[in-house]
N, C-alpha and C positions, 0 to 999 in steps of 0.2 A: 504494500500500500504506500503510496506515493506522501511525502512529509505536508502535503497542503491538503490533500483528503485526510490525513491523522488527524490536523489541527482543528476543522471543520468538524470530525465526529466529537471529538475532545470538547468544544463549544457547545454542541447538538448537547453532547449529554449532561454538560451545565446546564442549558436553559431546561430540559427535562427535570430536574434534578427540583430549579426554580418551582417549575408547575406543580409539581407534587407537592410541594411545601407549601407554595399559595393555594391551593385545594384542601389541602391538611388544616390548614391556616384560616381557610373560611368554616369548613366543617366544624372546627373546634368552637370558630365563632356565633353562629346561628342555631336558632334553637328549635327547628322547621325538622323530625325526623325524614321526612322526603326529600329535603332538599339536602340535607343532608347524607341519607343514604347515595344520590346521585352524586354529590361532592367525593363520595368515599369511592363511588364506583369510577369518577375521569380522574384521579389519583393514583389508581391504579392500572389507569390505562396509561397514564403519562410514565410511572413507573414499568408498564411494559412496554414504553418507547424505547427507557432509557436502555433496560437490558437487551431489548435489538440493537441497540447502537454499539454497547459495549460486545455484544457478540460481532457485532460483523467486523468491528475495530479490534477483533483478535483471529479472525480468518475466517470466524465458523459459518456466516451466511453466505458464501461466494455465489454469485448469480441469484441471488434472494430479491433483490429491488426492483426489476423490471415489472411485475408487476402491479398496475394502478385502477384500483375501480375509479368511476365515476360516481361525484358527489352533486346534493344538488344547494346550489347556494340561495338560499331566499333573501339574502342580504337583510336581516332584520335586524342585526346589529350594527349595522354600517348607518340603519336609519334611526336608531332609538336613542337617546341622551343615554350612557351607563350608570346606573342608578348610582348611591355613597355605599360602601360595604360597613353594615351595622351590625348589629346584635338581632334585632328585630323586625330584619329583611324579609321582606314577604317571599313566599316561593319561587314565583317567578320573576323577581330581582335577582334572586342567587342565579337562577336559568341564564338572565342576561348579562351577569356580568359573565359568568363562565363564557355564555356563546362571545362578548368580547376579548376576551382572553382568547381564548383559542383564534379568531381572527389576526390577532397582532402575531400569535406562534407560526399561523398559515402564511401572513405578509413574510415573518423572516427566512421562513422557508422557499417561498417563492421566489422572493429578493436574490436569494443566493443560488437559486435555480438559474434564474435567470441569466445570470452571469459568467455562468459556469458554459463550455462545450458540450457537444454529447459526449458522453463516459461516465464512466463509475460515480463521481460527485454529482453530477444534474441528476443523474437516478434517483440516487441517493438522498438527496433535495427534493427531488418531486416528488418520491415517497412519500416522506415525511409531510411534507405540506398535504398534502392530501388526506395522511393520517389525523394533520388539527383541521382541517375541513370537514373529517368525517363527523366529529366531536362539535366544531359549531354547529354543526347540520343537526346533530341529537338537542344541544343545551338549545337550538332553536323550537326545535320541534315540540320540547317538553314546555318552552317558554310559552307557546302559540297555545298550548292545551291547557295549560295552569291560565293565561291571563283571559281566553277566550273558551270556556267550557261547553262541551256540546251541550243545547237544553232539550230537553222534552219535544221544543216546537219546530226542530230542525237547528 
C-alpha cells in the first residue's frame, strides 16, 4: 500500500473513531430510549467502519471496495436548520442532527474522492462516502416518520 493511501486510511479511521464518540456522546446525552437505541445502533456502525479501515490498512480486504450500492439522497438535511444538541431533544432532532452529521462525513468522503485518480484511494473514498450516505438516508428516513406520522386518515 502506497505511503499517501496509508495516511488517508490513518485519517478515515480518526474521523470514525470521532463519530463513534459523538454518537456515544449524544446517546449518553438524551433521554428518548428510541433515539437513543438508534444513536447506539450508527455507533456501531461507524465502529464497523473503523474496523474495515483498519483491516484493509493491514492487507486483509484486497479487492473489497469496488463495490457500491446506490443510495437515495432526499436532501433533508441540506434543507432543515440543525437543531442545538440538548438533554431534552425531541426524537426526531436526534434523527436530524445525526442525518447532518453523517452528510458533512459523506462531503469528506467525497471531497477526497474526488480528487483522487481511479485506483485503490477513489475506491476506497467512494466507498466510504457512500457508507455515510447510506446512514443519512436511514437518520433521514427515521426523521420523516418521527416528525410526520402516518395517521388513520392517510
Amino acid at each position: 500500500m502506497d505511503k499517501s493511501l496509508g495516511a488517508i486510511i490513518t485519517k478515515a479511521i480518526k474521523k470514525e473513531e470521532e463519530a463513534y464518540e459523538f454518537y456515544m456522546d449524544l446517546y449518553n446525552l438524551v433521554e428518548d430510549k428510541t433515539a437513543k437505541d438508534t444513536l447506539k445502533f450508527v455507533a456501531q456502525e461507524e465502529k464497523k467502519h473503523k474496523e474495515f479501515l483498519v483491516k484493509y490498512r493491514e492487507g486483509g480486504l484486497v479487492g473489497s471496495v469496488s463495490k457500491v450500492t446506490e443510495t437515495q439522497n432526499y436532501k433533508i438535511a441540506e434543507h432543515m436548520d440543525k437543531p442545538d444538541i440538548k438533554k431534552d431533544m425531541k426524537t426526531q432532532d436526534v434523527y436530524l442532527v445525526a442525518a447532518a452529521r453523517e452528510l458533512n462525513a459523506h462531503n469528506y468522503y467525497k471531497s477526497l474522492a474526488d480528487i483522487h485518480p481511479a485506483g485503490e484511494a477513489k475506491d476506497l473514498l467512494t466507498k466510504m462516502a457512500n457508507e455515510e450516505m447510506k446512514h443519512k438516508e436511514k437518520m433521514e428516513y427515521l426523521y420523516t416518520n418521527t416528525a410526520f406520522p402516518q395517521t388513520a386518515g392517510g
